[in-house]
C-alpha positions, 0 to 999 in steps of 0.5 A: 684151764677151762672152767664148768660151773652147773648150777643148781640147789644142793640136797635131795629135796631139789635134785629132780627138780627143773632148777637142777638142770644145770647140775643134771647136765654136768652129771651127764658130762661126767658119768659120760667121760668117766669121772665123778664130780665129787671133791669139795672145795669153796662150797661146791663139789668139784672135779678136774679132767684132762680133756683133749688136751685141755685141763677142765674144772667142773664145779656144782655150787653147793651155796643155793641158786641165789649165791652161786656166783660165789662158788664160781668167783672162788675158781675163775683164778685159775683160768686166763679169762672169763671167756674160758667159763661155760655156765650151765643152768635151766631156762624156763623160756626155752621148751624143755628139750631145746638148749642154746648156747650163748657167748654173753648176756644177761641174766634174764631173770634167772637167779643163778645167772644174776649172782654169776654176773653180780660177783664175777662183775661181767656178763661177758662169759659163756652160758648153755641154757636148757630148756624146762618149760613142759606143756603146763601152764606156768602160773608162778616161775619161781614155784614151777621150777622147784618142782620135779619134771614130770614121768611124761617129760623123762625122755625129752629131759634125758635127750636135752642132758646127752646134748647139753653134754655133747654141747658142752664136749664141742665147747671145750674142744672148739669153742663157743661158736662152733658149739653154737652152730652145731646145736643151738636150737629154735624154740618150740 
């Protein structure tokens, strides 16, 4: 089995918001392939699907940012290796349309990642991060993402979400670097 973890807040008041992407992203992937991730299991909303000859589990961690990692550690029994887990989350380093994949790494800072790591005890597996910087001055990172995207930045943001999913597809067919040569992307 391969695993999916998008990472985001739970409720409507963050659903729009930069901090949702990796939620926003899964959602793509779903109504895309057909299927709603929408059981609830471990503190996340949750799905399963036969995709090219491999079962897939798609999870939406519905413990806040800070502790996703729970709901991750909550699933990864069921598959051989941290290396058959892609998290999917927001980077406000990258510019909002750019999205790169990585097979490792830190957490950059970034909560969601840190929690992953901390509870999973390894950095060692696979990561597509996207891109939610817009023009603006970013003053506060924490405050700037809890906010929702901008109308300008709605057709930038629909073109990164079908990518990060034709992304994640390549990923659960080829792998993690066949997946990175095919879209990672510069940053603006």
């Amino acid at each position: 089995m391969k695993l999916i973890a998008g990472l985001g807040n739970p409720g409507l008041k963050y659903s729009k918001t930069r901090h949702n992407a990796g939620f926003m992203a899964l959602n793509t992937f779903a109504k895309k392939y057909g299927f709603k991730i929408n059981k609830k299991k471990a503190n996340a909303f949750y799905a399963e699907k036969k995709i090219n000859d491999h079962l897939v589990g798609f999870i939406l961690p519905q413990t806040y940012m800070n502790l996703s990692g729970q709901s991750i550690k909550a699933f990864t029994g069921r598959i051989d290796s941290l290396k058959d887990l892609l998290v999917v989350y927001d980077d406000i380093d990258l510019s909002l349309g750019v999205i790169r994949l990585r097979a490792n790494g830190s957490s950059a800072g970034h909560n969601g990642m840190k929690s992953a790591i901390e509870t999973l005890n390894s950095q060692d597996f696979n990561r597509l991060r996207i891109g939610v910087r817009g023009t603006q001055e970013v003053f506060d990172a924490s405050k700037y993402v809890l906010n929702p995207f901008l109308k300008k930045e709605s057709k930038t943001l629909k073109q990164a979400l079908e990518k990060s999913a034709d992304a994640i597809h390549m990923w659960i067919k080829e792998g993690i670097d066949k997946a990175m040569l095919s879209y990672n992307e510069k940053n603006k």
